[in-house]
Chimera marker file (.cmm) of the C-alpha trace (Angstrom):
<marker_set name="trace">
<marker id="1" x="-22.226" y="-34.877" z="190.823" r="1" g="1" b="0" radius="0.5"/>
<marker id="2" x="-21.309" y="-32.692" z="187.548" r="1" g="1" b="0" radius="0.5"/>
<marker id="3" x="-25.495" y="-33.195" z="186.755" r="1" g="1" b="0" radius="0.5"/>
<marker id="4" x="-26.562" y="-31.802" z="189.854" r="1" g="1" b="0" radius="0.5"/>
<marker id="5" x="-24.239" y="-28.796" z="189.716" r="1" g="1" b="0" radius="0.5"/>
<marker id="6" x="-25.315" y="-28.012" z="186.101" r="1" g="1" b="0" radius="0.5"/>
<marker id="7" x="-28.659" y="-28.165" z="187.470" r="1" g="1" b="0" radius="0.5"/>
<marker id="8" x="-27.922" y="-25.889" z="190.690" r="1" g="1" b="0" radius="0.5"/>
<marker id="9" x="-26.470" y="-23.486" z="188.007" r="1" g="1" b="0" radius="0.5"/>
<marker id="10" x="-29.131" y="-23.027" z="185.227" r="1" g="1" b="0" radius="0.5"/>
<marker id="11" x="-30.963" y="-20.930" z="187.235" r="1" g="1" b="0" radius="0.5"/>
<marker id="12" x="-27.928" y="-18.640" z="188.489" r="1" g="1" b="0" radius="0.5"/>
<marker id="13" x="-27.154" y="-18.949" z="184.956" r="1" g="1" b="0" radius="0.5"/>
<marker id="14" x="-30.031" y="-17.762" z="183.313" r="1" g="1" b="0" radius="0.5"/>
<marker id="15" x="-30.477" y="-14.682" z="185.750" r="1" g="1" b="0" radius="0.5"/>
<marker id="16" x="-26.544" y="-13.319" z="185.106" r="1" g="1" b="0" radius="0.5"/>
<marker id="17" x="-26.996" y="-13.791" z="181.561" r="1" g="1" b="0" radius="0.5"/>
<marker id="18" x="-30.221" y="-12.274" z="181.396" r="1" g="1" b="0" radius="0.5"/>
<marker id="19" x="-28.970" y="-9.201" z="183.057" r="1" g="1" b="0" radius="0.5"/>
<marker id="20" x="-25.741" y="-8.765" z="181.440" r="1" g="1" b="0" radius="0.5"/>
<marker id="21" x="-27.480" y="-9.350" z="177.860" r="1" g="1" b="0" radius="0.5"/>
<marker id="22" x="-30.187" y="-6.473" z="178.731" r="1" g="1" b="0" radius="0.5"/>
<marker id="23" x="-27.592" y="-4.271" z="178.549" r="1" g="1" b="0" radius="0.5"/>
<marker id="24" x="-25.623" y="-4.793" z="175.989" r="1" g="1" b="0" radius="0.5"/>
<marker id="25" x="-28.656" y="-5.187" z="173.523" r="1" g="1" b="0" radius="0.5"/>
<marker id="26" x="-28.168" y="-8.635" z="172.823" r="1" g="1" b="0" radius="0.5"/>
<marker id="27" x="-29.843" y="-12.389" z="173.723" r="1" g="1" b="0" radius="0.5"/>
<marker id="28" x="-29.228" y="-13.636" z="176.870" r="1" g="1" b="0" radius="0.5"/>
<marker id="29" x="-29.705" y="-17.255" z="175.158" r="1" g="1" b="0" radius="0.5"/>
<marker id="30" x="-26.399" y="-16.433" z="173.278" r="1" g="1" b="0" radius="0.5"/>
<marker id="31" x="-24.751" y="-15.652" z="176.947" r="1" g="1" b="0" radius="0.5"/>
<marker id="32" x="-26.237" y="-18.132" z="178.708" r="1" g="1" b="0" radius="0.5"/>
<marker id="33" x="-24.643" y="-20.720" z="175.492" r="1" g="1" b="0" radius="0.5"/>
<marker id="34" x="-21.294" y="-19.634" z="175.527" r="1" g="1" b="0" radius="0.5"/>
<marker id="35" x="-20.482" y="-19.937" z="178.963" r="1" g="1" b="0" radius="0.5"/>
<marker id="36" x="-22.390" y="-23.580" z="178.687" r="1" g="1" b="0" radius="0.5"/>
<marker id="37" x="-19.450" y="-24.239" z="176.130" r="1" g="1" b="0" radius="0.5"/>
<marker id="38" x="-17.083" y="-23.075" z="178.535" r="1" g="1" b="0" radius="0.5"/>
<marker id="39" x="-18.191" y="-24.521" z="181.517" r="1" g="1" b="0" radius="0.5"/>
<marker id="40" x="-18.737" y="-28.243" z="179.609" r="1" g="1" b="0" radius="0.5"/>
<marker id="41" x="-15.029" y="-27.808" z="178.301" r="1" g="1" b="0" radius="0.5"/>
<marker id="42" x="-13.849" y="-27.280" z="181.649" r="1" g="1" b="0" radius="0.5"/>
<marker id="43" x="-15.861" y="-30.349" z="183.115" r="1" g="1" b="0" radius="0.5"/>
<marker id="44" x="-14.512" y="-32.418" z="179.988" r="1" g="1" b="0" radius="0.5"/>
<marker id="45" x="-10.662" y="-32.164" z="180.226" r="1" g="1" b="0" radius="0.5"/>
<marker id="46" x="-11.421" y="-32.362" z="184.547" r="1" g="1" b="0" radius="0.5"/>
<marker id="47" x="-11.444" y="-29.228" z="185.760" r="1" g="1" b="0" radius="0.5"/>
<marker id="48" x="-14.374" y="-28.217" z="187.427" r="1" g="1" b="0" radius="0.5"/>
<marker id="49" x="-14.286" y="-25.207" z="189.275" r="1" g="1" b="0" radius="0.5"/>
<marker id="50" x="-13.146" y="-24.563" z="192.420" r="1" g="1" b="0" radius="0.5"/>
<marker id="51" x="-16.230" y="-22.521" z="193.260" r="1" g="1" b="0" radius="0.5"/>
<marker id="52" x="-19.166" y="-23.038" z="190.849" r="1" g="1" b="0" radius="0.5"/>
<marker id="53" x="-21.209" y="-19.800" z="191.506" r="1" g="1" b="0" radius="0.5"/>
<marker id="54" x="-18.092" y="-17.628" z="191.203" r="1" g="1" b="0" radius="0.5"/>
<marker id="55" x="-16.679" y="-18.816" z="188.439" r="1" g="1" b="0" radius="0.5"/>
<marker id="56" x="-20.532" y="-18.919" z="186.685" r="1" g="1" b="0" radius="0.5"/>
<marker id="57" x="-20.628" y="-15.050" z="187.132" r="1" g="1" b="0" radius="0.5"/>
<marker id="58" x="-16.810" y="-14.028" z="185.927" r="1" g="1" b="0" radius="0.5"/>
<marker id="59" x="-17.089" y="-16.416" z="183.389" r="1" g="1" b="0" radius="0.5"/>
<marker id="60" x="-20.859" y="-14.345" z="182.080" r="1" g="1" b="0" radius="0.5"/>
<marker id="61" x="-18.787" y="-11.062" z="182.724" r="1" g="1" b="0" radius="0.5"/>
<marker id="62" x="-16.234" y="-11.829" z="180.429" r="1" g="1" b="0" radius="0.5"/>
<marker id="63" x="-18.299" y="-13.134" z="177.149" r="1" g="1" b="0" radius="0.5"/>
<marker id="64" x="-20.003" y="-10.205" z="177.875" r="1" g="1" b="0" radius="0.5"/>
<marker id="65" x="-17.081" y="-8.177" z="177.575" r="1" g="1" b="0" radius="0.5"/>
<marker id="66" x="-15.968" y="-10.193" z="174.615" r="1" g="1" b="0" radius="0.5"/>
<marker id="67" x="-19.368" y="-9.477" z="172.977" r="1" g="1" b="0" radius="0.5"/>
<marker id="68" x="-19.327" y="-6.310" z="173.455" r="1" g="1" b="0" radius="0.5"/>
<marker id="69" x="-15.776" y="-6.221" z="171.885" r="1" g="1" b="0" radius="0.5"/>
<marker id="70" x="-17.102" y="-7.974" z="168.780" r="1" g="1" b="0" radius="0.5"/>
<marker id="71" x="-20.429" y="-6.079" z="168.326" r="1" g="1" b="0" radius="0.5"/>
<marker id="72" x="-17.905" y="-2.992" z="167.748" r="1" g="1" b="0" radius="0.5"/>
<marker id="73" x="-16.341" y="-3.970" z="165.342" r="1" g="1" b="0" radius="0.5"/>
<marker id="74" x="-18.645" y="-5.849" z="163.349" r="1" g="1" b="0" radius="0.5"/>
<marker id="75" x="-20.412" y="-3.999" z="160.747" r="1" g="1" b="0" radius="0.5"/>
<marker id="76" x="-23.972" y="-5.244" z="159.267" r="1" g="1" b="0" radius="0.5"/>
<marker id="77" x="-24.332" y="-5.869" z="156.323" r="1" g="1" b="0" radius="0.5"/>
<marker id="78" x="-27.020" y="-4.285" z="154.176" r="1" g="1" b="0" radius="0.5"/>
<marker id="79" x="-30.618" y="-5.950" z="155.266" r="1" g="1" b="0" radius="0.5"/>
<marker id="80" x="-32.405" y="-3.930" z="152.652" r="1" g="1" b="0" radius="0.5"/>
<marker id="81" x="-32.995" y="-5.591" z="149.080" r="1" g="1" b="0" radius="0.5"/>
<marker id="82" x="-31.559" y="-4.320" z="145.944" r="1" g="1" b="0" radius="0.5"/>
<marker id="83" x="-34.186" y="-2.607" z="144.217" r="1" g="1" b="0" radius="0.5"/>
<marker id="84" x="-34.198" y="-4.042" z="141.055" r="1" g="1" b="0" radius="0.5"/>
<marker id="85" x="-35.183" y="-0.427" z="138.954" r="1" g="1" b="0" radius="0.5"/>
<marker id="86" x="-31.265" y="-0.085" z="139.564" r="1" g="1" b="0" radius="0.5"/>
<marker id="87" x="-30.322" y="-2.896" z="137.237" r="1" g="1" b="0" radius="0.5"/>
<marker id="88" x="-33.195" y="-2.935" z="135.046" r="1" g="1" b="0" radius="0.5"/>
<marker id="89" x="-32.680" y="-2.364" z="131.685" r="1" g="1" b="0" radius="0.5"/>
<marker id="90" x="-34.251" y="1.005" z="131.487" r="1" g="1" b="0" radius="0.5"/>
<marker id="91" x="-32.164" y="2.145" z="134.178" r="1" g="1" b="0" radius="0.5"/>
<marker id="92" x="-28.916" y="0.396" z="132.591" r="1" g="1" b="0" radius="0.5"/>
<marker id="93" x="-29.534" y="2.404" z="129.177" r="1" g="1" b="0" radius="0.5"/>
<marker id="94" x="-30.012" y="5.547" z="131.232" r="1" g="1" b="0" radius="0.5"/>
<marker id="95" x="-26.673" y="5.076" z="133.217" r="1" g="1" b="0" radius="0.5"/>
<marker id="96" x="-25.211" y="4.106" z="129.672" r="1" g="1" b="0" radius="0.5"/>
<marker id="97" x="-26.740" y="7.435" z="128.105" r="1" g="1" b="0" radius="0.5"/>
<marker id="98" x="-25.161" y="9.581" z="131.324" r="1" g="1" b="0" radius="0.5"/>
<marker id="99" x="-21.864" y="8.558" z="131.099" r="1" g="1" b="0" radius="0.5"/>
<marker id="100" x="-22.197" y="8.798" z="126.841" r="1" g="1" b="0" radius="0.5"/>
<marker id="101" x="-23.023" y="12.571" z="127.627" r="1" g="1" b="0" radius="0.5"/>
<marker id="102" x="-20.174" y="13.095" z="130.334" r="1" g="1" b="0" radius="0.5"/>
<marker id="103" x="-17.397" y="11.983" z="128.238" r="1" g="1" b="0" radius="0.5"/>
<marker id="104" x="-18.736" y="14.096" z="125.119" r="1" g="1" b="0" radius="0.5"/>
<marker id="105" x="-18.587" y="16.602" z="127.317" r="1" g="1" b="0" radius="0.5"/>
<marker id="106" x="-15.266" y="16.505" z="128.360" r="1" g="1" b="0" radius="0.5"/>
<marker id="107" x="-14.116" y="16.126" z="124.768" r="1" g="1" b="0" radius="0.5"/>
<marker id="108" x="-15.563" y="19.687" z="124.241" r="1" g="1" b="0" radius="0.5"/>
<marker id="109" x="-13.873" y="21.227" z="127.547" r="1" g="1" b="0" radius="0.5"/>
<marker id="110" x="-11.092" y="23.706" z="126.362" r="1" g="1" b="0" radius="0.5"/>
<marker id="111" x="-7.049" y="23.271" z="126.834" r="1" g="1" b="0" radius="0.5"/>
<marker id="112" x="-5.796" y="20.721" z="128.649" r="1" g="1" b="0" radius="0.5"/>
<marker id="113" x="-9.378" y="19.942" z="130.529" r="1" g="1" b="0" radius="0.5"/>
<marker id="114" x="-9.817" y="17.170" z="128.312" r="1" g="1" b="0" radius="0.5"/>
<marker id="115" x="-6.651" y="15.128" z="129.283" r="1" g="1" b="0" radius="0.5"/>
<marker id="116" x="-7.078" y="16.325" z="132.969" r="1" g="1" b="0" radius="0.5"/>
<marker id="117" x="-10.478" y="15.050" z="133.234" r="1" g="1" b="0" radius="0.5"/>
<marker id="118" x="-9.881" y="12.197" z="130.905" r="1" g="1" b="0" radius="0.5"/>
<marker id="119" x="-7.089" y="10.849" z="133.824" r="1" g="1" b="0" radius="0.5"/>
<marker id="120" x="-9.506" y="12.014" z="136.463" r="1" g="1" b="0" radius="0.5"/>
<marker id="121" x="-11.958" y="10.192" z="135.315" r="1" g="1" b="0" radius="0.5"/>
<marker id="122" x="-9.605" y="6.945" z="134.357" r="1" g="1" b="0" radius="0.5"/>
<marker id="123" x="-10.722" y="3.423" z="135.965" r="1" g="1" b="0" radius="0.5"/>
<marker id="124" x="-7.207" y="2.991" z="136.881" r="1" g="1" b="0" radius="0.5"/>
<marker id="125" x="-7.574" y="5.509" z="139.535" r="1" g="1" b="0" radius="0.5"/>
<marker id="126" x="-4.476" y="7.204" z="138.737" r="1" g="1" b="0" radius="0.5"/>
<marker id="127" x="-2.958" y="9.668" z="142.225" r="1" g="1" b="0" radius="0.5"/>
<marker id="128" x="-2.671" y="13.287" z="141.801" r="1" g="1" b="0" radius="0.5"/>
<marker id="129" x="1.356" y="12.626" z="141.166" r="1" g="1" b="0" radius="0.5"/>
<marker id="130" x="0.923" y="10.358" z="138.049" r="1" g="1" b="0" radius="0.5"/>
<marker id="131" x="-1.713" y="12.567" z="136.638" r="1" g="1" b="0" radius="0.5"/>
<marker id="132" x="0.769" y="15.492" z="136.998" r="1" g="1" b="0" radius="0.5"/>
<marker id="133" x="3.409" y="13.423" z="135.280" r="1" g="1" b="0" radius="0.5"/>
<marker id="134" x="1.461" y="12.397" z="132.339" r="1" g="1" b="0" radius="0.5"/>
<marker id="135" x="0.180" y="15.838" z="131.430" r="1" g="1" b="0" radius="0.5"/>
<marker id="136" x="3.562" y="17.538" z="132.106" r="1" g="1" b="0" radius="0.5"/>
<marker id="137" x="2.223" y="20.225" z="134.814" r="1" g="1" b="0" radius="0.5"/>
<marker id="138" x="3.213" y="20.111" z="138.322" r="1" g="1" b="0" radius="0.5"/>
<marker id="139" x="1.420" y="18.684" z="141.329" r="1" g="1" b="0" radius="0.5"/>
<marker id="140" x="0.587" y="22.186" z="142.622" r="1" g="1" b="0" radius="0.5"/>
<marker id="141" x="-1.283" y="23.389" z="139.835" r="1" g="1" b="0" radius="0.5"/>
<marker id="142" x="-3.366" y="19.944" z="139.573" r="1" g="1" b="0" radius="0.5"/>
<marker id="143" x="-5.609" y="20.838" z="141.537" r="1" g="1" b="0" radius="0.5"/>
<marker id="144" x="-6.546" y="24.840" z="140.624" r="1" g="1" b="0" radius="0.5"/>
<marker id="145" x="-6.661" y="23.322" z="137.247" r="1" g="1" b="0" radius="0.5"/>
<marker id="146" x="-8.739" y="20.689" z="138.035" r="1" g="1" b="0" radius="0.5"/>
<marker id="147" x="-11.359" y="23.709" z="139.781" r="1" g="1" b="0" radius="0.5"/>
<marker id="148" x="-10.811" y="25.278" z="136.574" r="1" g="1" b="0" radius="0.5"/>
<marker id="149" x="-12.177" y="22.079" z="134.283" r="1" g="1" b="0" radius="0.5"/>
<marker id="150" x="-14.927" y="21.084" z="136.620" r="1" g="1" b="0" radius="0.5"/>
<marker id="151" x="-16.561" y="24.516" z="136.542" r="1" g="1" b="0" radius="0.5"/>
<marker id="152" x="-16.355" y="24.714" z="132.870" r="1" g="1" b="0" radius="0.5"/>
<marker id="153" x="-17.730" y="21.039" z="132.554" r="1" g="1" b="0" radius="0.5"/>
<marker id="154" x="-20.502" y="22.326" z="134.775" r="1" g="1" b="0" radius="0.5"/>
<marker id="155" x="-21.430" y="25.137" z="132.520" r="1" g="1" b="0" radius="0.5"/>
<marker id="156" x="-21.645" y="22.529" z="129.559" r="1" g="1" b="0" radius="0.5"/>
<marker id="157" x="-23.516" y="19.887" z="131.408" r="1" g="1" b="0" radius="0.5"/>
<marker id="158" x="-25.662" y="22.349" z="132.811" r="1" g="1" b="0" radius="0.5"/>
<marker id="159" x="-28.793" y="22.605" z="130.588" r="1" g="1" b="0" radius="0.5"/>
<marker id="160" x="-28.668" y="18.868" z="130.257" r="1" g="1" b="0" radius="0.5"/>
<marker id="161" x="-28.931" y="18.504" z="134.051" r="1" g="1" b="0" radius="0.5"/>
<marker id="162" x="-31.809" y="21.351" z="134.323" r="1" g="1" b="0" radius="0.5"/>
<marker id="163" x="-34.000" y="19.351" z="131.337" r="1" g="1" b="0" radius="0.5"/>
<marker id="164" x="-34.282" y="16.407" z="133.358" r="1" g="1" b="0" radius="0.5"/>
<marker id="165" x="-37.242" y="17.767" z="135.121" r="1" g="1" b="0" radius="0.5"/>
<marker id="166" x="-38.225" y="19.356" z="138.816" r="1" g="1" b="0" radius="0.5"/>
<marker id="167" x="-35.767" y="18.327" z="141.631" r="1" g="1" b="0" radius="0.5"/>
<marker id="168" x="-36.832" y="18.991" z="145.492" r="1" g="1" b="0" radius="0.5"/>
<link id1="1" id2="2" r="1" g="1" b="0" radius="0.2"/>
<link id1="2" id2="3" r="1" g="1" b="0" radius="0.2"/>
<link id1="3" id2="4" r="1" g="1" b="0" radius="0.2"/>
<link id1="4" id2="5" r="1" g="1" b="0" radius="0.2"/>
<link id1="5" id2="6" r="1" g="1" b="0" radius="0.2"/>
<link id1="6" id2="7" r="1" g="1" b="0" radius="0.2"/>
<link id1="7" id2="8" r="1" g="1" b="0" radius="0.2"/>
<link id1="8" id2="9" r="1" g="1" b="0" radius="0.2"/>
<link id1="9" id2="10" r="1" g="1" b="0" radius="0.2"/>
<link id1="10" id2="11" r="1" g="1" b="0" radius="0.2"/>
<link id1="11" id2="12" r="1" g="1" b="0" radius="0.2"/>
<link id1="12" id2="13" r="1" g="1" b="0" radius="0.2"/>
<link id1="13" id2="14" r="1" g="1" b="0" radius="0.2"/>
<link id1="14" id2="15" r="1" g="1" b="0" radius="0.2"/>
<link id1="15" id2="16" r="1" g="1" b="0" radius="0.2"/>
<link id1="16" id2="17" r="1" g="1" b="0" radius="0.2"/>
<link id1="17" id2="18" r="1" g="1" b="0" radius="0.2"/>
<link id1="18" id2="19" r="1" g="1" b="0" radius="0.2"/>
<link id1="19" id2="20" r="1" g="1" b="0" radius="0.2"/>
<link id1="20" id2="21" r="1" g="1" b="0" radius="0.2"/>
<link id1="21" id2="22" r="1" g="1" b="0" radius="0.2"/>
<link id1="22" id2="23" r="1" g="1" b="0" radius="0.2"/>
<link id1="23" id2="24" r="1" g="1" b="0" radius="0.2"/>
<link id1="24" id2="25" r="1" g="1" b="0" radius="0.2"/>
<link id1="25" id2="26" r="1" g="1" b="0" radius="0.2"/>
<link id1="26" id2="27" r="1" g="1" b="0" radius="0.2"/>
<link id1="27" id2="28" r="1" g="1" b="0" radius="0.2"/>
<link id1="28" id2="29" r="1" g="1" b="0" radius="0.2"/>
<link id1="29" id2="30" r="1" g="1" b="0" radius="0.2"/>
<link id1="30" id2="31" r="1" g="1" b="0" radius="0.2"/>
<link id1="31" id2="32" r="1" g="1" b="0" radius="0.2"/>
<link id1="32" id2="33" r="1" g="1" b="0" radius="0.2"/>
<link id1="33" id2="34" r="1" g="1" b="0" radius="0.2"/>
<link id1="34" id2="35" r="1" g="1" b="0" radius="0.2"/>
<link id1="35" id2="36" r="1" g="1" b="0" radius="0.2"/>
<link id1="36" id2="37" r="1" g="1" b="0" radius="0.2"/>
<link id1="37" id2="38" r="1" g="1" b="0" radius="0.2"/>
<link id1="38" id2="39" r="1" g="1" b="0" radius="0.2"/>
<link id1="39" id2="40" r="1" g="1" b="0" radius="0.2"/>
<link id1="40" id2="41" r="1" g="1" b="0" radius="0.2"/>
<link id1="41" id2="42" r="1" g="1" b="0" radius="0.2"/>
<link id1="42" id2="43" r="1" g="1" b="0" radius="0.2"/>
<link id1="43" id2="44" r="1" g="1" b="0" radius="0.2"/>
<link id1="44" id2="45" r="1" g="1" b="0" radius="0.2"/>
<link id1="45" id2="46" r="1" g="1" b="0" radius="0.2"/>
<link id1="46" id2="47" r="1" g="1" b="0" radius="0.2"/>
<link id1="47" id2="48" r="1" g="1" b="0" radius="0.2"/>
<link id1="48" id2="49" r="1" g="1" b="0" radius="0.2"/>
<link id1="49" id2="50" r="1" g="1" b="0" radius="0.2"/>
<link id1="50" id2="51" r="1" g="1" b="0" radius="0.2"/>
<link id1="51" id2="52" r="1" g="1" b="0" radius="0.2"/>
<link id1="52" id2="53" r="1" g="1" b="0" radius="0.2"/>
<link id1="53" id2="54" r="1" g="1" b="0" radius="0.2"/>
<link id1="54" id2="55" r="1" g="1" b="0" radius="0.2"/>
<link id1="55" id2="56" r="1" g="1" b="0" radius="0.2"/>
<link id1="56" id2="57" r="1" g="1" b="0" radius="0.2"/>
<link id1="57" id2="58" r="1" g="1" b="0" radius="0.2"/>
<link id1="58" id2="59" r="1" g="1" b="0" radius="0.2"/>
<link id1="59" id2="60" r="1" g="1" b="0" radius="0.2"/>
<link id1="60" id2="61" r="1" g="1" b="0" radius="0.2"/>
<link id1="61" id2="62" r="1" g="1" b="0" radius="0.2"/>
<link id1="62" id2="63" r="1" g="1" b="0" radius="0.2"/>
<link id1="63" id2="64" r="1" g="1" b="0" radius="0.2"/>
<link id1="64" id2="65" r="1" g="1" b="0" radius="0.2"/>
<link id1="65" id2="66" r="1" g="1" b="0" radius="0.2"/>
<link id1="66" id2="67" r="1" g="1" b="0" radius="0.2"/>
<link id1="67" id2="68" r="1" g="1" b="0" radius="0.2"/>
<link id1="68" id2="69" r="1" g="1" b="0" radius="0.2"/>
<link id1="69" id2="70" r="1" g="1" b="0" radius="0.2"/>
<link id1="70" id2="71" r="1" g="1" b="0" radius="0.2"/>
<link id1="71" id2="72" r="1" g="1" b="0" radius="0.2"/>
<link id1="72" id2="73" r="1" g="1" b="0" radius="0.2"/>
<link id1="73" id2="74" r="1" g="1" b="0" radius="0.2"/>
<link id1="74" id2="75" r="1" g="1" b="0" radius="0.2"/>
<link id1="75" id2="76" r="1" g="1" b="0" radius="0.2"/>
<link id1="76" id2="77" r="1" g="1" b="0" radius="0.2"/>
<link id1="77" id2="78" r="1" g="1" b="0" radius="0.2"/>
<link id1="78" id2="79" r="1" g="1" b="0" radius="0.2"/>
<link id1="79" id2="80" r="1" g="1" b="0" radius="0.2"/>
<link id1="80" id2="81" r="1" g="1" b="0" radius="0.2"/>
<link id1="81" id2="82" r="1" g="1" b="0" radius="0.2"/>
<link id1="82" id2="83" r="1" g="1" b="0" radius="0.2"/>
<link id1="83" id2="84" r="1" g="1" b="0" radius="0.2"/>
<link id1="84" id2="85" r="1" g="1" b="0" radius="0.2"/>
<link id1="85" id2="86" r="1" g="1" b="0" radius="0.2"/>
<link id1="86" id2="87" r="1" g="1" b="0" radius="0.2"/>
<link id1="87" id2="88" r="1" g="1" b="0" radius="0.2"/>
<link id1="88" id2="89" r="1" g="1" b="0" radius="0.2"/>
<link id1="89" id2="90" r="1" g="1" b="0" radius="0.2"/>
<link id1="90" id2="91" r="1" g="1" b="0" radius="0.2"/>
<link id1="91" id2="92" r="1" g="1" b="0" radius="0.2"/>
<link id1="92" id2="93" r="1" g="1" b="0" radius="0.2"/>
<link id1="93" id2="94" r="1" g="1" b="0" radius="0.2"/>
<link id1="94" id2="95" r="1" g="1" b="0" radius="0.2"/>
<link id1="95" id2="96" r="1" g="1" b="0" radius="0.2"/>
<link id1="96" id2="97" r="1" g="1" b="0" radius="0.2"/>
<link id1="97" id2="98" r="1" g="1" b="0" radius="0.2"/>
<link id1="98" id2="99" r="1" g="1" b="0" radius="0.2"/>
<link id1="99" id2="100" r="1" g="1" b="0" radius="0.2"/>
<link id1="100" id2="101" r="1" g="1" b="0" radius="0.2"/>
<link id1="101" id2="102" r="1" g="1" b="0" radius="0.2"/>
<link id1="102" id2="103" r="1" g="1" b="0" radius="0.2"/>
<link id1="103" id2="104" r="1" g="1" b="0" radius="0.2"/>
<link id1="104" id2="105" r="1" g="1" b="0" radius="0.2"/>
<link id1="105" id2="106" r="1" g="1" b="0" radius="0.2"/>
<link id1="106" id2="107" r="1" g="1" b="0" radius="0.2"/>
<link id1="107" id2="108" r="1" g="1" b="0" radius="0.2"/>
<link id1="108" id2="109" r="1" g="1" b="0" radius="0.2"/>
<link id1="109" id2="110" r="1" g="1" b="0" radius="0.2"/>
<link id1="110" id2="111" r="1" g="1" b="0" radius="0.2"/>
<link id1="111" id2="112" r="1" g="1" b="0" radius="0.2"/>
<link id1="112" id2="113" r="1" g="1" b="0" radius="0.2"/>
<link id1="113" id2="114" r="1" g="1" b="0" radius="0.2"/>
<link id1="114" id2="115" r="1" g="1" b="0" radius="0.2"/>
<link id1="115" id2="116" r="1" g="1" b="0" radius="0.2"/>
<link id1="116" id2="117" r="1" g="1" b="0" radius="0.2"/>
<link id1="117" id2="118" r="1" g="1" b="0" radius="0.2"/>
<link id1="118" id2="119" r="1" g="1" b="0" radius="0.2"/>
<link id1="119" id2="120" r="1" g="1" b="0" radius="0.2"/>
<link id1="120" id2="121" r="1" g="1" b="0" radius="0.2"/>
<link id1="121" id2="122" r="1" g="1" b="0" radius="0.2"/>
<link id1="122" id2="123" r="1" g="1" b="0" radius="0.2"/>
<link id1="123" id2="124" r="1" g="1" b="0" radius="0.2"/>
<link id1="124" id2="125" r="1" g="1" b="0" radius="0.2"/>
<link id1="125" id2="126" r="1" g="1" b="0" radius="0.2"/>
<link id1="126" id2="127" r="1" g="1" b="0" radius="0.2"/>
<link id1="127" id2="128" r="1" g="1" b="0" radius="0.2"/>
<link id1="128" id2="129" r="1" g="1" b="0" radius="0.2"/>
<link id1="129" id2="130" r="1" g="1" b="0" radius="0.2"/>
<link id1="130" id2="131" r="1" g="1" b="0" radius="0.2"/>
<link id1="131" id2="132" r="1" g="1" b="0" radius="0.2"/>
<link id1="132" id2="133" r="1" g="1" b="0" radius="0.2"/>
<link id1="133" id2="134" r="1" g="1" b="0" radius="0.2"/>
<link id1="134" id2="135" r="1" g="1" b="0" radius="0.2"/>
<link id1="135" id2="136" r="1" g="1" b="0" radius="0.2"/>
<link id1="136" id2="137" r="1" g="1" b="0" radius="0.2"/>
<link id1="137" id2="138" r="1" g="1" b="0" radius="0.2"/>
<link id1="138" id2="139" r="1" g="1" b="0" radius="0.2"/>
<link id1="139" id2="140" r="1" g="1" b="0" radius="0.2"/>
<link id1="140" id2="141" r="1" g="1" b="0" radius="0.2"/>
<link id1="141" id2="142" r="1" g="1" b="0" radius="0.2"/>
<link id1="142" id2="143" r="1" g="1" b="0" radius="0.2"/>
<link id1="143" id2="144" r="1" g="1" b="0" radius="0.2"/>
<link id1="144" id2="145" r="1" g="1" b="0" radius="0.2"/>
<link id1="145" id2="146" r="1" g="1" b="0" radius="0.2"/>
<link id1="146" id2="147" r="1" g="1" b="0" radius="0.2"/>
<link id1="147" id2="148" r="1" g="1" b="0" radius="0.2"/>
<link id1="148" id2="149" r="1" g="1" b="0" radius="0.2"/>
<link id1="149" id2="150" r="1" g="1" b="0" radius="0.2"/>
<link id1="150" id2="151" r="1" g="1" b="0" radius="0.2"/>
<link id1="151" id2="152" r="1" g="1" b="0" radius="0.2"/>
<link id1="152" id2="153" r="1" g="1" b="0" radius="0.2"/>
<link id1="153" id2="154" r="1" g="1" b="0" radius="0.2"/>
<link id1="154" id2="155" r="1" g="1" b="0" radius="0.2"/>
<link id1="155" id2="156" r="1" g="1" b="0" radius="0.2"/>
<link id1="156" id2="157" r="1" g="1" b="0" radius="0.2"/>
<link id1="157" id2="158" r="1" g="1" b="0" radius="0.2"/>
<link id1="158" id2="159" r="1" g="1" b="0" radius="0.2"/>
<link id1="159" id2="160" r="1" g="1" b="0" radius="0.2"/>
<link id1="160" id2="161" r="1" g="1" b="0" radius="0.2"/>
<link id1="161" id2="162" r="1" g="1" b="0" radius="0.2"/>
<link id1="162" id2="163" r="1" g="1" b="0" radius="0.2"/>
<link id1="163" id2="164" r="1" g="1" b="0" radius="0.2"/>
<link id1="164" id2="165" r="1" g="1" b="0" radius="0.2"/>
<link id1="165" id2="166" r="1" g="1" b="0" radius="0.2"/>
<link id1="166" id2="167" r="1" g="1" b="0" radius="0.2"/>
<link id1="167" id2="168" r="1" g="1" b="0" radius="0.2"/>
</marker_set>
């Protein structure tokens, strides 16, 4: 009896998942396997459905529902390979040589620019309070100092940035 109902259903089956899958952008082979879980639990701990065709369709509804539930809030992960230039050792000794020329540059910035960008700059990834209470300034006048530093460390790194060569 259970064969011959799974049988009577593949077809059903296969046409709900199929249409359900289409639009939600997904394979209906996924659909169509879940609710076979389902539906093979149900017959295992004897409990076969009342009414075979009905519960087929809710029960293709609702992983439907619960796939589209999960597709939003998965994220993919990155299906692009790592270009290797970015870890080659060309590319390491120019990285190297960048950050070499950004910290001797904020050594030369004037006042208290080099402490500010110093703890801006800090791996620790100190918040705007702590940075205000290790230079002694107050939290409001972090930040227009901060402008203050950057644009001067612009000025600085700026023919080093323009003899790089042609950008665009």
């Amino acid at each position: 009896m259970k064969h011959d109902m799974l049988t009577a259903l593949r077809p059903l089956l296969a046409a709900e998942a199929s249409a359900e899958a289409h639009g939600l952008g997904t394979e209906a082979g996924d659909l169509e396997q879940a609710v076979w879980v389902r539906l093979l639990e149900r017959l295992a701990a004897d409990a076969p459905p009342n009414d075979p065709q009905g519960w087929l369709r809710r029960a293709v509804r609702s992983e439907a529902r619960r796939t589209r539930r999960t597709t939003r809030l998965e994220r993919p992960y990155d299906t692009e390979p790592v270009a290797d230039d970015d870890r080659g050792p060309e590319q390491l000794a120019l990285r190297a040589a960048r950050h070499r020329a950004l910290r001797d540059a904020v050594r030369r910035l004037p006042g208290r620019c080099p402490r500010l960008m110093e703890a801006l700059l800090s791996p620790e990834d100190l918040t705007y309070r702590e940075i205000a209470g290790e230079l002694g300034i107050s939290q409001g006048s972090l930040g227009p100092e901060r402008s203050k530093c950057l644009g001067c460390l612009r000025r600085l790194l700026a023919p080093e940035v323009a003899a790089r060569g042609a950008r665009g």
